[in-house]
Biotite code that builds the C-alpha atoms (Angstrom):
import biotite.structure as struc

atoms = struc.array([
    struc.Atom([92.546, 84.750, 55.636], chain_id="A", res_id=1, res_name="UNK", atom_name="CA", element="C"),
    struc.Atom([94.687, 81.985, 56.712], chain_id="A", res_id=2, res_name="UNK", atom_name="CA", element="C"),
    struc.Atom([97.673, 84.518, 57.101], chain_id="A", res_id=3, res_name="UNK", atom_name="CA", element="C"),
    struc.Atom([95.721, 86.330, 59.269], chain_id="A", res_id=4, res_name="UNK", atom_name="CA", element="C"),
    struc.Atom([94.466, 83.107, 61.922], chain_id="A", res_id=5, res_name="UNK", atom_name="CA", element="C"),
    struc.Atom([98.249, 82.202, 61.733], chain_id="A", res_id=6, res_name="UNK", atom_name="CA", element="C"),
    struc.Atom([99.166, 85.552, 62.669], chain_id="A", res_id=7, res_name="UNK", atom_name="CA", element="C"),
    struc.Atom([96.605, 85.451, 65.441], chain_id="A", res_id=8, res_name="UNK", atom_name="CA", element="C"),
    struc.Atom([97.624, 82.085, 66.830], chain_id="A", res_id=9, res_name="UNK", atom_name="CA", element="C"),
    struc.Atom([101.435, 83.104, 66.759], chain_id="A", res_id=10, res_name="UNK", atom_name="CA", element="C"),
    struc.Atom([100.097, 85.916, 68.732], chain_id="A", res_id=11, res_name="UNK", atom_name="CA", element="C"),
    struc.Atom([98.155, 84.252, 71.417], chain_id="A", res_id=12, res_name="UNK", atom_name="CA", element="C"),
    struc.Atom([101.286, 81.723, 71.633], chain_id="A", res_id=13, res_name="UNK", atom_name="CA", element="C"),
    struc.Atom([103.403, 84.948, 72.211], chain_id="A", res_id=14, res_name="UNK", atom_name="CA", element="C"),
    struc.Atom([101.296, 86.457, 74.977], chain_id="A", res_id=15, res_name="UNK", atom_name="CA", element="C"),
    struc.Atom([100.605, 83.121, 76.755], chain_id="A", res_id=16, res_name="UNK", atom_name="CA", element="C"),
    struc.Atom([104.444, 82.561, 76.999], chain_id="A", res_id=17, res_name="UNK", atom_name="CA", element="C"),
    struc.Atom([104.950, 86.182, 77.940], chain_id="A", res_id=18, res_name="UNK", atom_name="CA", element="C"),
    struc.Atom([102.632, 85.918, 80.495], chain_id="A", res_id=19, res_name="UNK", atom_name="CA", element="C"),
    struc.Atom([104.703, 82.960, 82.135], chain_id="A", res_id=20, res_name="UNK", atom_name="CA", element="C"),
    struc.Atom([107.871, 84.268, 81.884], chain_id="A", res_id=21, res_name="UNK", atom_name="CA", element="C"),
    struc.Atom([106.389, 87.385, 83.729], chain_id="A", res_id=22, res_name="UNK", atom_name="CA", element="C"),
    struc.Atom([105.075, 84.982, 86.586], chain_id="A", res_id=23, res_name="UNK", atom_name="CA", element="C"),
    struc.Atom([108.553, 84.090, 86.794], chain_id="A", res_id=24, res_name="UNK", atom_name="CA", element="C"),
    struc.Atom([110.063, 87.572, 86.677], chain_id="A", res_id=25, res_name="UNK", atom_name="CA", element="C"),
    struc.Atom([107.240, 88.871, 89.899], chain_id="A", res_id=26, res_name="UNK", atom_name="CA", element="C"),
    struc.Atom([108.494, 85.925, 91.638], chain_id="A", res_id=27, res_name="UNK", atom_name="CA", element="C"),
    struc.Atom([111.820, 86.043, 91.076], chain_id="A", res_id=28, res_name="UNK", atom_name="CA", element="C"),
    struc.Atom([111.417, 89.926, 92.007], chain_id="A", res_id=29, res_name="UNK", atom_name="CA", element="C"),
    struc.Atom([109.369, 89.492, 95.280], chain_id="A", res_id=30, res_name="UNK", atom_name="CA", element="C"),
    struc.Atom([112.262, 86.209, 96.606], chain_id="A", res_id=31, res_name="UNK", atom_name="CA", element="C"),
    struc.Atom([114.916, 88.966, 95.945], chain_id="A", res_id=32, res_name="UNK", atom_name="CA", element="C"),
    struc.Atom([113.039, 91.399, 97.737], chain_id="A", res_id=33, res_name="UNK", atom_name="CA", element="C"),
    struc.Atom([111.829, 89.150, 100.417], chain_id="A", res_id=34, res_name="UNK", atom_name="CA", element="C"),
    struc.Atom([115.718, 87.872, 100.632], chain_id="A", res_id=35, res_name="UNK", atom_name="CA", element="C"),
    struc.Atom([116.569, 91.954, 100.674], chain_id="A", res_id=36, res_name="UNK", atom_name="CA", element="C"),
    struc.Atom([114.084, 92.610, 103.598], chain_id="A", res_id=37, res_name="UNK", atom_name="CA", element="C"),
    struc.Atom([115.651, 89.718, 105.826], chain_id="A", res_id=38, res_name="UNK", atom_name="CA", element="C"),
    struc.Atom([118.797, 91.140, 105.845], chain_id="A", res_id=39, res_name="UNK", atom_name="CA", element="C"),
    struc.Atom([117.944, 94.578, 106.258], chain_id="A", res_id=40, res_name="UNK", atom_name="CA", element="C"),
    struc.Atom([115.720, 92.780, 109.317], chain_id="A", res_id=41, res_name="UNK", atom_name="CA", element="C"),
    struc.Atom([118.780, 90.936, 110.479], chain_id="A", res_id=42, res_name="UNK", atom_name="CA", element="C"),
    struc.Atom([120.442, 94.368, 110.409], chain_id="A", res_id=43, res_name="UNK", atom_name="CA", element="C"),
    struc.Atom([118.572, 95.924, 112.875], chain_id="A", res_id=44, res_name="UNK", atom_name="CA", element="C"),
    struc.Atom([118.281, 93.272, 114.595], chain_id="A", res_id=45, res_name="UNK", atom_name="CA", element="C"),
    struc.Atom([122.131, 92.851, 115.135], chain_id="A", res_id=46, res_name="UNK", atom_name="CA", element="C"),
    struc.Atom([121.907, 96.180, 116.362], chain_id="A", res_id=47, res_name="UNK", atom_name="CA", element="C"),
    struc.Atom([119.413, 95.676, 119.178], chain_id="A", res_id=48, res_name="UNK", atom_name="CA", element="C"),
    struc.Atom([121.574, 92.721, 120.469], chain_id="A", res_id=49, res_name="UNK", atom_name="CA", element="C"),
    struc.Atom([124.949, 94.453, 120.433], chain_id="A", res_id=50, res_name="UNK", atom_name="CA", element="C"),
    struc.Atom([123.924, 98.966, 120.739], chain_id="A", res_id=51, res_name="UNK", atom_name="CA", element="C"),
    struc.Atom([127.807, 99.309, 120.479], chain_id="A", res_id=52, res_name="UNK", atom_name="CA", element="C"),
    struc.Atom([127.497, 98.430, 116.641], chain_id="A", res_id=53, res_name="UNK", atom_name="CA", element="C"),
    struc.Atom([124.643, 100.977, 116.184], chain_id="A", res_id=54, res_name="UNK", atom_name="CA", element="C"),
    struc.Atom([125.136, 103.046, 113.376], chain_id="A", res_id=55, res_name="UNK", atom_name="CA", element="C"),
    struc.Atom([122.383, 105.471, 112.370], chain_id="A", res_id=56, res_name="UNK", atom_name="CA", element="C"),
    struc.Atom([123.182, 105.409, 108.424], chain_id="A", res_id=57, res_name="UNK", atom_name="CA", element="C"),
    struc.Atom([122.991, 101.755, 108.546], chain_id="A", res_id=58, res_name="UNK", atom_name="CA", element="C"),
    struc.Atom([120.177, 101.396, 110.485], chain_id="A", res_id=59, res_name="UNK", atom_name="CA", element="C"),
    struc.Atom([117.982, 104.081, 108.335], chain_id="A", res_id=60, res_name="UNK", atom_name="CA", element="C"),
    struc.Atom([119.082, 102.160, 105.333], chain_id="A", res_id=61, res_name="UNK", atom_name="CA", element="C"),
    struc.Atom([117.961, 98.723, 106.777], chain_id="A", res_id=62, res_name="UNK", atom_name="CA", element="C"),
    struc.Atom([114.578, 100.217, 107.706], chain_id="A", res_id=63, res_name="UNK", atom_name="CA", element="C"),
    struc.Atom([114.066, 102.521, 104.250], chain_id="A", res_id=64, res_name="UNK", atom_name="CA", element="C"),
    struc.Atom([115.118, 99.367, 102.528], chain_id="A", res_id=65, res_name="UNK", atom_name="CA", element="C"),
    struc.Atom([111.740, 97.634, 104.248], chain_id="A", res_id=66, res_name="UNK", atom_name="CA", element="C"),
    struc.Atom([110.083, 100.325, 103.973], chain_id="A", res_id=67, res_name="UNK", atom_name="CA", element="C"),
    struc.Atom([110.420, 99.922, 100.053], chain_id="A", res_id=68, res_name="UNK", atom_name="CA", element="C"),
    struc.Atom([109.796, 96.744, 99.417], chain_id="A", res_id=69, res_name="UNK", atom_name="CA", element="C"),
    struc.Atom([106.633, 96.464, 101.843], chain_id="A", res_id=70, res_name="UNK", atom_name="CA", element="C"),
    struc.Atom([103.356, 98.265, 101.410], chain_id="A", res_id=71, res_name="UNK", atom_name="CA", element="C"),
    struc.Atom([102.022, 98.802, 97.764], chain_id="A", res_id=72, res_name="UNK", atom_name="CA", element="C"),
    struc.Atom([105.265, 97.204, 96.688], chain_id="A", res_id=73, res_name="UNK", atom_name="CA", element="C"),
    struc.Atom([104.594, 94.347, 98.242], chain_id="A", res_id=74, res_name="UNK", atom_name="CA", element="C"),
    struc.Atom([100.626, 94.122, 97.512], chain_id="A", res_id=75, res_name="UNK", atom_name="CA", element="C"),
    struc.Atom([101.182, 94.481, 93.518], chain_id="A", res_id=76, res_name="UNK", atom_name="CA", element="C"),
    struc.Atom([103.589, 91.153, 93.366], chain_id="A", res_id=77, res_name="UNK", atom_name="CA", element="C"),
    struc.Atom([100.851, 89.541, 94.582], chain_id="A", res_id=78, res_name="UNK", atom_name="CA", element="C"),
    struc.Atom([98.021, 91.718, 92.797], chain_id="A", res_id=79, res_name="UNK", atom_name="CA", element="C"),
    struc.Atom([96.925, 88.482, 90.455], chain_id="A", res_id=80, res_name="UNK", atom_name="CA", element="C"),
    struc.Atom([97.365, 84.692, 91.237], chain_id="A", res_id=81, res_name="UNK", atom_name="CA", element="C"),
    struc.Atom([100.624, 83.654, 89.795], chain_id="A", res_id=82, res_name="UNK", atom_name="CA", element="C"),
    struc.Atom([100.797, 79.438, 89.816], chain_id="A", res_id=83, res_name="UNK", atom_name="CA", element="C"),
    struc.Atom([104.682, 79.231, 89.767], chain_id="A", res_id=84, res_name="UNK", atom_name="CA", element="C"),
    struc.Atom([106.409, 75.810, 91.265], chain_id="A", res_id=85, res_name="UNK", atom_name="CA", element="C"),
    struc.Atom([109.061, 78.574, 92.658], chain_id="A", res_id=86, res_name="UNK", atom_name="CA", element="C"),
    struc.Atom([106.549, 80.623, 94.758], chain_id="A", res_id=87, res_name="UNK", atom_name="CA", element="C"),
    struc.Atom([106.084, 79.811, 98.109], chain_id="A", res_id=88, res_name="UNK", atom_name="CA", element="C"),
    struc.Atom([103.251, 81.954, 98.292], chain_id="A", res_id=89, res_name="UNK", atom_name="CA", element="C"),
    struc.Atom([99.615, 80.187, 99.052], chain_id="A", res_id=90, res_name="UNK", atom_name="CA", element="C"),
    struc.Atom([96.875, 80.790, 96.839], chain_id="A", res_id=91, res_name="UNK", atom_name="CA", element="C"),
    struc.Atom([94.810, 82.177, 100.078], chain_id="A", res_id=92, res_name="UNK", atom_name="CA", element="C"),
    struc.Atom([96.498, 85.702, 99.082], chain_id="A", res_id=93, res_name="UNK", atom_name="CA", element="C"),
    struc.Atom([94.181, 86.010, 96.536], chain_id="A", res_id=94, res_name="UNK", atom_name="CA", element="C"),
    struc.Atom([90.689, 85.180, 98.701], chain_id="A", res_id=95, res_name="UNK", atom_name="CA", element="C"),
    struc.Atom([92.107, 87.245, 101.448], chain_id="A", res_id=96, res_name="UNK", atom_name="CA", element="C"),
    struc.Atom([92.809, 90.262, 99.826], chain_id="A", res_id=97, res_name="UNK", atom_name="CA", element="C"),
    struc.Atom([92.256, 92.612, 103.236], chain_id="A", res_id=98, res_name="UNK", atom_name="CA", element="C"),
    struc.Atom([94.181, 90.631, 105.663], chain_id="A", res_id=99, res_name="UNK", atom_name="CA", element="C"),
    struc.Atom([96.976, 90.393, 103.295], chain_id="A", res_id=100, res_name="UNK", atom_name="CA", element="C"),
    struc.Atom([97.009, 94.135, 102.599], chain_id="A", res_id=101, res_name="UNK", atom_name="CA", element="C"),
    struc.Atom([96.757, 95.501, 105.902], chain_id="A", res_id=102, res_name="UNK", atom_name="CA", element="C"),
    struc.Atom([99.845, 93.097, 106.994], chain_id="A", res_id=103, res_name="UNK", atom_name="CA", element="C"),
    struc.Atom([102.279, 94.409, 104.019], chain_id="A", res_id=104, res_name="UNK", atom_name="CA", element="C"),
    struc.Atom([100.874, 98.298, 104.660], chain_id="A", res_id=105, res_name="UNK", atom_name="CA", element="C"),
    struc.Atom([101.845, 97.474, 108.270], chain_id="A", res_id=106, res_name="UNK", atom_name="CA", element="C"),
    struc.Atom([105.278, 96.362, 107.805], chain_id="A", res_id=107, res_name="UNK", atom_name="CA", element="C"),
    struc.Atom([105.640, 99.731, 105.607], chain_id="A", res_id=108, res_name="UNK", atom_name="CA", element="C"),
    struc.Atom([104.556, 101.767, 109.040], chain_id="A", res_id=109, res_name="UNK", atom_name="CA", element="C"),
    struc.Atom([106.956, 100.201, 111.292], chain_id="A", res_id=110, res_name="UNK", atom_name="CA", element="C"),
    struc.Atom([109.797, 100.068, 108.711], chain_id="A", res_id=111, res_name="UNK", atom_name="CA", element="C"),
    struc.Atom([109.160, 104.104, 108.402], chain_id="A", res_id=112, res_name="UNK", atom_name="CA", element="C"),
    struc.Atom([108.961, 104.139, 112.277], chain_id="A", res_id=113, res_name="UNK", atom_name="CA", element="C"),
    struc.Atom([112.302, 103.015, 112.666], chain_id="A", res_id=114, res_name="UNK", atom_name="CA", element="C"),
    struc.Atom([113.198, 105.599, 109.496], chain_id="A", res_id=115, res_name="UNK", atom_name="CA", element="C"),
    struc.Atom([112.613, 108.154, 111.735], chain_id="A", res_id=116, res_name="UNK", atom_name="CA", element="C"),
    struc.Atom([113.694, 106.716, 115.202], chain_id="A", res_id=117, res_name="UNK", atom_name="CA", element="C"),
    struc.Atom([117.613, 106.609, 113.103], chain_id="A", res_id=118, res_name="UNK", atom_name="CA", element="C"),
    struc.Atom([117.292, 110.169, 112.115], chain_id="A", res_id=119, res_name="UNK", atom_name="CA", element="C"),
    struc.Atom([116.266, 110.978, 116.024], chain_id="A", res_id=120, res_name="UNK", atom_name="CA", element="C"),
    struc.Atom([119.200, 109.364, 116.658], chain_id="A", res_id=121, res_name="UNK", atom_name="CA", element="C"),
    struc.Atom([121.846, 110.165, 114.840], chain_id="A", res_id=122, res_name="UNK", atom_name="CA", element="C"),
    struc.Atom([124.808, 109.375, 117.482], chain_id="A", res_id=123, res_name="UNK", atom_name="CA", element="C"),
    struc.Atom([123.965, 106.576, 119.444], chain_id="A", res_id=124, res_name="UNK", atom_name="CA", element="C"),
    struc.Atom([121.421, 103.841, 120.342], chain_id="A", res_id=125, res_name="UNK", atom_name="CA", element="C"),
    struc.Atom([119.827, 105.778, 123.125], chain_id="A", res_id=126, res_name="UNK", atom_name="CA", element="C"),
    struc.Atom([117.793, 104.135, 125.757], chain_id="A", res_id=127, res_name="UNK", atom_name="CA", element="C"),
    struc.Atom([114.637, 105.815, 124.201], chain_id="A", res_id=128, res_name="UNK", atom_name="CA", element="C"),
    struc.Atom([114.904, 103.351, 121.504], chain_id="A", res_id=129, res_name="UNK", atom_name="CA", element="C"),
    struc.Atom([115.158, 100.614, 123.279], chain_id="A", res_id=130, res_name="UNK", atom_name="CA", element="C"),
    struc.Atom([112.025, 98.796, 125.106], chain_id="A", res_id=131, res_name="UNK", atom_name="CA", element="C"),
    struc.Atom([112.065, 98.750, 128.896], chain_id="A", res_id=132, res_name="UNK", atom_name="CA", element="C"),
    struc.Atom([112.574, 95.713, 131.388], chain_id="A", res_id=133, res_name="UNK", atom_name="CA", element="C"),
    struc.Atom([108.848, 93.934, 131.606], chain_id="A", res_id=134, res_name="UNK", atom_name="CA", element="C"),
    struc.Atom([107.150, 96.342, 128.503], chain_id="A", res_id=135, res_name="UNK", atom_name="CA", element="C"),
    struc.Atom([104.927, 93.579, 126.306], chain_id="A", res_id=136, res_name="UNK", atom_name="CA", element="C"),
    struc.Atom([106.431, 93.365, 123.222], chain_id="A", res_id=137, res_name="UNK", atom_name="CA", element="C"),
    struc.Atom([103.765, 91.912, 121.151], chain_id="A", res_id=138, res_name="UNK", atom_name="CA", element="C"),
    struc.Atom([100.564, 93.257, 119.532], chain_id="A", res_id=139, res_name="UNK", atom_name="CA", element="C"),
    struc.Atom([98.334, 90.480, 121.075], chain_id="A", res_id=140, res_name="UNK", atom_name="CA", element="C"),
    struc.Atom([96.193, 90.623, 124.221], chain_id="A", res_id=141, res_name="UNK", atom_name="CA", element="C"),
    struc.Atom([99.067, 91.894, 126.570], chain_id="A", res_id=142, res_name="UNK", atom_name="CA", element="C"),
    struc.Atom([100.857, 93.589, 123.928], chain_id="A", res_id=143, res_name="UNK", atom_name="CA", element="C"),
    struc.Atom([100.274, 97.240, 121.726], chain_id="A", res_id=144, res_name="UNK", atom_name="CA", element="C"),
    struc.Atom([98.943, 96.972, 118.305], chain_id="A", res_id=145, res_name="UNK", atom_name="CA", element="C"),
    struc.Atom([99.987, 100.569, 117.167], chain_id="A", res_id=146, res_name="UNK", atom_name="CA", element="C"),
    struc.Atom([96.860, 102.091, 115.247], chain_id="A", res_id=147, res_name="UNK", atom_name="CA", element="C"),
    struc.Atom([98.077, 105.044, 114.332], chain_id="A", res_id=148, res_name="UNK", atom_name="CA", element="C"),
    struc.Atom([101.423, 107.190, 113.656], chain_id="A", res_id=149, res_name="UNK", atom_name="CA", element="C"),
    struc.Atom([101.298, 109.263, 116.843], chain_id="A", res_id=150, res_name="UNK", atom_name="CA", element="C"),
    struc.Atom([100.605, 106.025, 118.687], chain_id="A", res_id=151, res_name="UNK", atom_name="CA", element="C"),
    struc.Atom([103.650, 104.459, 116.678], chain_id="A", res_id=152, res_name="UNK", atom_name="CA", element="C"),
    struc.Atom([106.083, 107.416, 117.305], chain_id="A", res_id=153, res_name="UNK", atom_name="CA", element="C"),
    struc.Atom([105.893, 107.055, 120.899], chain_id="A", res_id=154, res_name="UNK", atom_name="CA", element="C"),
    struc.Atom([106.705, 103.843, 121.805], chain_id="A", res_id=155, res_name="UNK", atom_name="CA", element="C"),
    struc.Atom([110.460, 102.819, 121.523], chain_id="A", res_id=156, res_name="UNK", atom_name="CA", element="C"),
    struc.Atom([111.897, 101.556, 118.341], chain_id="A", res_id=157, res_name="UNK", atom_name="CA", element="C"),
    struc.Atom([113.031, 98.488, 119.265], chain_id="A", res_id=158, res_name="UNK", atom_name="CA", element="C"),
    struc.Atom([109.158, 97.840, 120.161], chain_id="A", res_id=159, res_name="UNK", atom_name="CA", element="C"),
    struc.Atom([107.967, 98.925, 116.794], chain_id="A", res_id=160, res_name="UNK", atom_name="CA", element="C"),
    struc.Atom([110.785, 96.271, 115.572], chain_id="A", res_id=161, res_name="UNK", atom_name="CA", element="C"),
    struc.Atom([109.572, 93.531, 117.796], chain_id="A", res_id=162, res_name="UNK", atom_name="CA", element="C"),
    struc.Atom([105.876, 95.036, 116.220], chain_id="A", res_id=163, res_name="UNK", atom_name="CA", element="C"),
    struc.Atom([107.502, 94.507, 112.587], chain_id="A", res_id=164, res_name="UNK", atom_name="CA", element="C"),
    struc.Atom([108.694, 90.738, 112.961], chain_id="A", res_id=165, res_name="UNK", atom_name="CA", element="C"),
    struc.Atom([105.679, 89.505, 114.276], chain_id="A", res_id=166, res_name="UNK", atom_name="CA", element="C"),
    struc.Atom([103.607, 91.543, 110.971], chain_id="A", res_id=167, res_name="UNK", atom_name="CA", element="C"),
    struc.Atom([106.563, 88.901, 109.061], chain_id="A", res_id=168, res_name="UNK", atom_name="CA", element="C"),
    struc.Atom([105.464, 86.153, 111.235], chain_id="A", res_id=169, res_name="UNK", atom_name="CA", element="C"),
    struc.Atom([101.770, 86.172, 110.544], chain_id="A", res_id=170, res_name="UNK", atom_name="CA", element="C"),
    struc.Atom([101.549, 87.136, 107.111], chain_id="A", res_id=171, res_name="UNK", atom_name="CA", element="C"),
    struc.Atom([104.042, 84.034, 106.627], chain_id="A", res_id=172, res_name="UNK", atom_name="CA", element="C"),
    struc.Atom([102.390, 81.629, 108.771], chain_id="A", res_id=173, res_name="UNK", atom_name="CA", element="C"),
    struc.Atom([99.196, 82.113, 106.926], chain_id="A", res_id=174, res_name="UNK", atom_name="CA", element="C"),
    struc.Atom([100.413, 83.035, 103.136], chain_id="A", res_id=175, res_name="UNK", atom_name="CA", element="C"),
    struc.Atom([103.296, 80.929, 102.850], chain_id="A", res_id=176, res_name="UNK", atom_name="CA", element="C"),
    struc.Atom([104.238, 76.892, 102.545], chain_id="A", res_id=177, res_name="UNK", atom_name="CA", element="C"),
    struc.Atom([106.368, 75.617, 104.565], chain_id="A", res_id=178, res_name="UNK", atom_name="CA", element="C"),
])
C-alpha cells in the first residue's frame, strides 16, 4: 500500500514538473516563432522600401513563413494559460479568446495574400503590388478592413502588408507587456 502512494506521489511530482518544463518549451517555441515572423516581416518590408531588391522566392518564403506560424499555429501556443516569467504574453489572451483568434487567423490571410501576390509576380515588383499615391492604408475608419479573400486579392500587396502590421500592432498592444 505504501509502495503504491509513493508511486503515486512520484507520479504527480513527475507530471507537475513536466507540465512546467512544457510551459517553457510553448514559450520558448512561440519567442522563436514570433522572432521568425519579424524577420520574415522585415523581409518584405525591405522589399517595399527598395523594389530593386525584390525577389519573388524570397518574398513567398517571408510570407509562407507567416503564414505558418500565424493562424491555428499561433492560437494553440496560447490554447491554455501558461504563467512563465519569460512570456510576455498577458493573461487577457485567455478571457478574450475571440479577439485574440480572429487577429492570429488574420495575420494567416494576409501572409497567404502576399503568398500569392509573389507567385503573380514572379519577375518583378510590379506597380500592381504596390499601393497608390493617397490610397488609406489602414483598416480603421478611412482605411479597408479586407473581409473576405476576393476582397483581399484585389487590393495591392503592399496594402495587405500595411493590413498585416497593423493585425501585429493590435494584437500586441493589447496581449503583450511592454
Amino acid at each position: 500500500m505504501k509502495l503504491g502512494v509513493l508511486f503515486y506521489a512520484v507520479i504527480c511530482c513527475f507530471a507537475l514538473a513536466s507540465a512546467a518544463v512544457a510551459a517553457r518549451d510553448i514559450t520558448a517555441l512561440r519567442q522563436a516563432d514570433m522572432k521568425a515572423i519579424a524577420a520574415a516581416t522585415k523581409t518584405i518590408a525591405g522589399m517595399f522600401k527598395e523594389p530593386a531588391t525584390y525577389s519573388s522566392a524570397e518574398f513567398e518564403w517571408a510570407a509562407d513563413t507567416i503564414r505558418d506560424k500565424s493562424g491555428e499555429v499561433l492560437i494553440g501556443y496560447f490554447a491554455a494559460e501558461a504563467a512563465d516569467p519569460k512570456s510576455k504574453a498577458k493573461p487577457n489572451i485567455v478571457e478574450e479568446r475571440e479577439r485574440f483568434d480572429r487577429l492570429a487567423n488574420d495575420l494567416k490571410v494576409y501572409a497567404t495574400a502576399l503568398d500569392a501576390a509573389a507567385d503573380k509576380n514572379p519577375a518583378a515588383m510590379t506597380d500592381s503590388m504596390r499601393m497608390k499615391p493617397g490610397e488609406s492604408m489602414g483598416g480603421g475608419p478611412l482605411g479597408t478592413h479586407v473581409k473576405n479573400g476576393a476582397q483581399l486579392s484585389s487590393i495591392p500587396a503592399e496594402h495587405a502588408f500595411h493590413l498585416m502590421l497593423q493585425t501585429c500592432t493590435t494584437c500586441h498592444s493589447r496581449f503583450r507587456m511592454d
